[in-house]
PAZAPA-4460 file (N, C-alpha, C; in steps of 0.05 Angstrom, whole numbers, plus 32768, in hexadecimal, padded with zeros to 4 digits):
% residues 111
    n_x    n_y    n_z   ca_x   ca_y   ca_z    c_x    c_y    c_z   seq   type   mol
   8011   7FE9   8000   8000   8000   8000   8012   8019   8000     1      X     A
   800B   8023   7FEF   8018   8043   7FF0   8012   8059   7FFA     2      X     A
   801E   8068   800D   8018   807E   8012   800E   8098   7FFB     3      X     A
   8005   80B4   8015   7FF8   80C5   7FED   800E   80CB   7FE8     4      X     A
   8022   80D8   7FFC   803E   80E6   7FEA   804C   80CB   7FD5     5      X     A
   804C   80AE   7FDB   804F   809C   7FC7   8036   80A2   7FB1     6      X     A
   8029   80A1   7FB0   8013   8096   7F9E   8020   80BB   7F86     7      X     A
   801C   80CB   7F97   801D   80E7   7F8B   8032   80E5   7F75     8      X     A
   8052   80DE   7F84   8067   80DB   7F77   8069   80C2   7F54     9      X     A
   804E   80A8   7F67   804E   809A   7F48   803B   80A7   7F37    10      X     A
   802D   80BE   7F3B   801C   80CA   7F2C   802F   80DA   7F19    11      X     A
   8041   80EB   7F25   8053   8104   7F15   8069   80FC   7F08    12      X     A
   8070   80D8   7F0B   8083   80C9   7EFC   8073   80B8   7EE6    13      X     A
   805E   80B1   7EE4   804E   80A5   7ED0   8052   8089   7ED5    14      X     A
   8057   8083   7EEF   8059   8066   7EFA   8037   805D   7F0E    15      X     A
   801F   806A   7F02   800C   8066   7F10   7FFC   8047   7F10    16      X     A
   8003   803E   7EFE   8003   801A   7F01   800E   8007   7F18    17      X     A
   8023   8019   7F24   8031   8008   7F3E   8018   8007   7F4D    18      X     A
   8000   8014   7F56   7FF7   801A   7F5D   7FE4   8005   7F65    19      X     A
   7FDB   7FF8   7F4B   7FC6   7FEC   7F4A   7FDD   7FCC   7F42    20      X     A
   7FF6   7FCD   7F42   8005   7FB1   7F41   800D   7FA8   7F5D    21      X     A
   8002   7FBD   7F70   8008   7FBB   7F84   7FFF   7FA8   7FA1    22      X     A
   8007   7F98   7FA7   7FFB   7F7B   7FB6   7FE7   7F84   7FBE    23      X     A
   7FE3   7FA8   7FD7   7FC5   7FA3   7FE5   7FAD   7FAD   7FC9    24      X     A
   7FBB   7FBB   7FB8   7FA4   7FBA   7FAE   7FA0   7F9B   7F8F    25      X     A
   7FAA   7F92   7F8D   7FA0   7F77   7F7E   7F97   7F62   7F8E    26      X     A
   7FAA   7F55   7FAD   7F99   7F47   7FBD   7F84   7F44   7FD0    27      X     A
   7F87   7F66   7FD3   7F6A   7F70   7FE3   7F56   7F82   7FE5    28      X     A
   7F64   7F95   7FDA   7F4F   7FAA   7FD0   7F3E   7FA2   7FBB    29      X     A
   7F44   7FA0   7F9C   7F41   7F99   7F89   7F2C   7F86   7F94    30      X     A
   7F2B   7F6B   7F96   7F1B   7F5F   7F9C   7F0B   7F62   7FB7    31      X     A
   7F12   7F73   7FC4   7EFD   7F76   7FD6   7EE2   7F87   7FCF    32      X     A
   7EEA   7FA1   7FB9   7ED7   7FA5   7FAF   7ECC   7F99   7F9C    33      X     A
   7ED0   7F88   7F8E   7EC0   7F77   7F76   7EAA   7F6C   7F8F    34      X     A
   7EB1   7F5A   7FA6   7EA4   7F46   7FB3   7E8C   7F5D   7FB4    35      X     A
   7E8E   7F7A   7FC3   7E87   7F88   7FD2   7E70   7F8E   7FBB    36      X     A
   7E72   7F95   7FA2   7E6A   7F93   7F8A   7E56   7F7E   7F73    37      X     A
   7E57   7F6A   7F87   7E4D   7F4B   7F7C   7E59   7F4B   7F59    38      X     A
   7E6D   7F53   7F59   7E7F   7F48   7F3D   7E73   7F53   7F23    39      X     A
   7E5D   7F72   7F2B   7E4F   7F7D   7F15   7E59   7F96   7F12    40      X     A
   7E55   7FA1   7EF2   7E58   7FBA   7EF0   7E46   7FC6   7EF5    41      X     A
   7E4D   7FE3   7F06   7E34   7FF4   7F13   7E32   800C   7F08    42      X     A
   7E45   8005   7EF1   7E35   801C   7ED8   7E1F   8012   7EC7    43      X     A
   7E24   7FFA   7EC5   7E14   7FE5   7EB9   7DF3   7FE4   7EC8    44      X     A
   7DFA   7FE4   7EE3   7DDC   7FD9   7EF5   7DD3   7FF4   7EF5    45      X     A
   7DD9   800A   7EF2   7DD9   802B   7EF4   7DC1   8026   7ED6    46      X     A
   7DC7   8015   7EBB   7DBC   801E   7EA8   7DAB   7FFF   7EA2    47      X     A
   7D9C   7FF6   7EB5   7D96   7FE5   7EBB   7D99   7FC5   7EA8    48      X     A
   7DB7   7FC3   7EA9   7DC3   7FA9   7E94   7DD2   7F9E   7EAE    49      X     A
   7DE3   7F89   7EA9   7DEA   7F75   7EBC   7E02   7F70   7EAD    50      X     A
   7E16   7F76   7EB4   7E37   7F6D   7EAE   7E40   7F64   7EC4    51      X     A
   7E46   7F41   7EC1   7E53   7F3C   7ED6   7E6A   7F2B   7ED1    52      X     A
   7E7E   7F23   7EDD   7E97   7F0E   7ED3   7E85   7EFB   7ECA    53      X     A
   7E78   7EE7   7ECB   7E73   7ED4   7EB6   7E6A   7ED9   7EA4    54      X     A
   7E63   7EF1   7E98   7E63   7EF9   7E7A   7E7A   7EFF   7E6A    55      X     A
   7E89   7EF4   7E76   7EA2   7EF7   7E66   7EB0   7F0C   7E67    56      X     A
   7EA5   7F26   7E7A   7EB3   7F42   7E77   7EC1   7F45   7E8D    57      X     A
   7ED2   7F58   7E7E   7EE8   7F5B   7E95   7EE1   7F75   7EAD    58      X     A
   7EED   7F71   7EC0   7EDD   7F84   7EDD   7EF6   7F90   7EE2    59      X     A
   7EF7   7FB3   7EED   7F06   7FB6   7EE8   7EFB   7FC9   7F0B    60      X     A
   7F06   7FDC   7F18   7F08   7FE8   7F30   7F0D   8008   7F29    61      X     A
   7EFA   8018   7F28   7EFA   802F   7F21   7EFF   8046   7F35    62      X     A
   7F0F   8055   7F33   7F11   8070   7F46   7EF5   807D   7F3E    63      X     A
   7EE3   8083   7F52   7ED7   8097   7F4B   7EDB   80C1   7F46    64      X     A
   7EEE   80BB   7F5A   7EFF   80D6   7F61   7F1B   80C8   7F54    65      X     A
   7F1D   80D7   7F3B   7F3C   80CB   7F32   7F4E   80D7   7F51    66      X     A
   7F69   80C4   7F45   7F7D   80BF   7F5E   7F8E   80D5   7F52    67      X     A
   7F8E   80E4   7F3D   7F9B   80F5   7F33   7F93   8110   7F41    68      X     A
   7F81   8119   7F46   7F7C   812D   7F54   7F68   8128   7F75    69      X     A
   7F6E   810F   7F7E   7F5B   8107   7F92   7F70   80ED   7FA0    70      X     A
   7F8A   80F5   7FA1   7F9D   80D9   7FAF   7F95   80D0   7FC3    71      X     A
   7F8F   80E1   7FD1   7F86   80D7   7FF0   7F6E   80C7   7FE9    72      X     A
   7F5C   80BF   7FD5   7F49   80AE   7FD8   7F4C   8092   7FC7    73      X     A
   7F6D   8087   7FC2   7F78   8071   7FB3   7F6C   8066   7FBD    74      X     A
   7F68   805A   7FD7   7F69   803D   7FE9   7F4E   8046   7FEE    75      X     A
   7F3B   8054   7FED   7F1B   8061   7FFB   7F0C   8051   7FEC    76      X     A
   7EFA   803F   7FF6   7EED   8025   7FF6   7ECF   8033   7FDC    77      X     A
   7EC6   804B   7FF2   7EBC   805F   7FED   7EB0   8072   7FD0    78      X     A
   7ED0   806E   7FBF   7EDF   807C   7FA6   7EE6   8062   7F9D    79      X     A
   7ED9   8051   7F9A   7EE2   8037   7F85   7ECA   8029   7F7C    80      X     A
   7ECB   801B   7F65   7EAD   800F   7F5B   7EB3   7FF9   7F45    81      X     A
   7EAA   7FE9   7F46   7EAF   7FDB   7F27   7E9F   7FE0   7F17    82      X     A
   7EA3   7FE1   7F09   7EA1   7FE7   7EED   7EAC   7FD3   7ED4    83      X     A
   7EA4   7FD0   7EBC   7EA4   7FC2   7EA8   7EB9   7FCB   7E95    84      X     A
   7ED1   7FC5   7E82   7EE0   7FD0   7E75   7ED0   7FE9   7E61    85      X     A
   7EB3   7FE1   7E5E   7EB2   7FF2   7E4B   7EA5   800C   7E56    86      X     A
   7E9A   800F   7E6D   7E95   8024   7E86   7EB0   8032   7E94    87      X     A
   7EC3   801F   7E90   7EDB   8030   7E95   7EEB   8045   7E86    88      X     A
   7EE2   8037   7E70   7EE9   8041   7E5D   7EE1   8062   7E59    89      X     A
   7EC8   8062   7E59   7EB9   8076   7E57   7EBE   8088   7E74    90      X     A
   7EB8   8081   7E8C   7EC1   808F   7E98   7EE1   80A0   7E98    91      X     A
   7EEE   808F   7E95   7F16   8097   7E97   7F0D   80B9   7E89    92      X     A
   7F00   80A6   7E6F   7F0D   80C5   7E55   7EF0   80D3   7E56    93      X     A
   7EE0   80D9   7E6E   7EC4   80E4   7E68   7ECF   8105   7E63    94      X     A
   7EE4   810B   7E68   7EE8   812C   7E66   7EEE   8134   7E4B    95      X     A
   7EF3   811A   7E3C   7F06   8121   7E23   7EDF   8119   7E05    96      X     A
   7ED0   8113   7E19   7EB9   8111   7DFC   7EA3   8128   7E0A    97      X     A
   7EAA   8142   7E1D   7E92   8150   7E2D   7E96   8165   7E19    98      X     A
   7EA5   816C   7E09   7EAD   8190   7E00   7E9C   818D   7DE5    99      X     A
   7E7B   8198   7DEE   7E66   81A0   7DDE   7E6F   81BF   7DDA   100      X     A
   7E7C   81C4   7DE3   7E7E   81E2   7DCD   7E93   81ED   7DBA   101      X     A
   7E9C   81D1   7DB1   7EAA   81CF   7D9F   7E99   81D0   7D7F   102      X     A
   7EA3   81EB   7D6B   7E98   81EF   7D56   7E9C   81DB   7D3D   103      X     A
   7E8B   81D6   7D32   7E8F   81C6   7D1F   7E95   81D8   7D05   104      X     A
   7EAB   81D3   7CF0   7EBA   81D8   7CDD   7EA2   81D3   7CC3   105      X     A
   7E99   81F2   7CBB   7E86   81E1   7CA3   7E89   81F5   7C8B   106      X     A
   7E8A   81EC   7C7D   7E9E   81EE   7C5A   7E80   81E9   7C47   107      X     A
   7E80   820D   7C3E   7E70   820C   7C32   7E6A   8202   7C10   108      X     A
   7E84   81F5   7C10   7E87   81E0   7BEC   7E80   81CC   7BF6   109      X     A
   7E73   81BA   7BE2   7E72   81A0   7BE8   7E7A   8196   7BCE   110      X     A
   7E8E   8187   7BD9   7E9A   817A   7BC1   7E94   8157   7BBA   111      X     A
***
């Protein structure tokens, strides 16, 4: 387990994977929230579908408060959720598909 000034330091070196390769969180955290979770995605039960490990999908342990601007809540039981690869997905990069006021380019030839 890492402290935040650790956790901080693998954030500003681009080593934030130690993180999650790290024994308490693969042998106990990690699976303590899946159990805590019954092994479903709760973005999934949020949109009322059912993703669970015997469907073949992969489960994955989501920050709700990224650890990038929220360290102190790495290990916070609280600030974690599973989620489905393809809910993670969408969450990680939700800032990068929100910019509706971006103008669209329109060219009055049509060729």
């Amino acid at each position: 387990m890492y402290s935040i000034e650790q956790i901080k330091e693998l954030i500003a070196t681009g080593n934030k994977k130690k993180i999650y390769d790290d024994r308490y969180w693969r042998d106990y955290l990690s699976p303590k929230i899946l159990k805590r979770d019954n092994y479903e995605c709760q973005e999934c039960k949020k949109e009322g579908k059912l993703t669970i490990k015997e469907h073949r999908k992969k489960l994955d342990i989501h920050h709700i408060k990224e650890i990038e601007k929220y360290p102190e809540l790495t290990y916070d039981e609280n600030n974690l959720e599973t989620v489905c690869i393809h809910h993670h997905n969408i969450l990680d990069n939700k800032n990068q598909f929100n910019n509706t006021n971006k103008k669209k380019f329109i060219n009055e030839e049509r060729w």
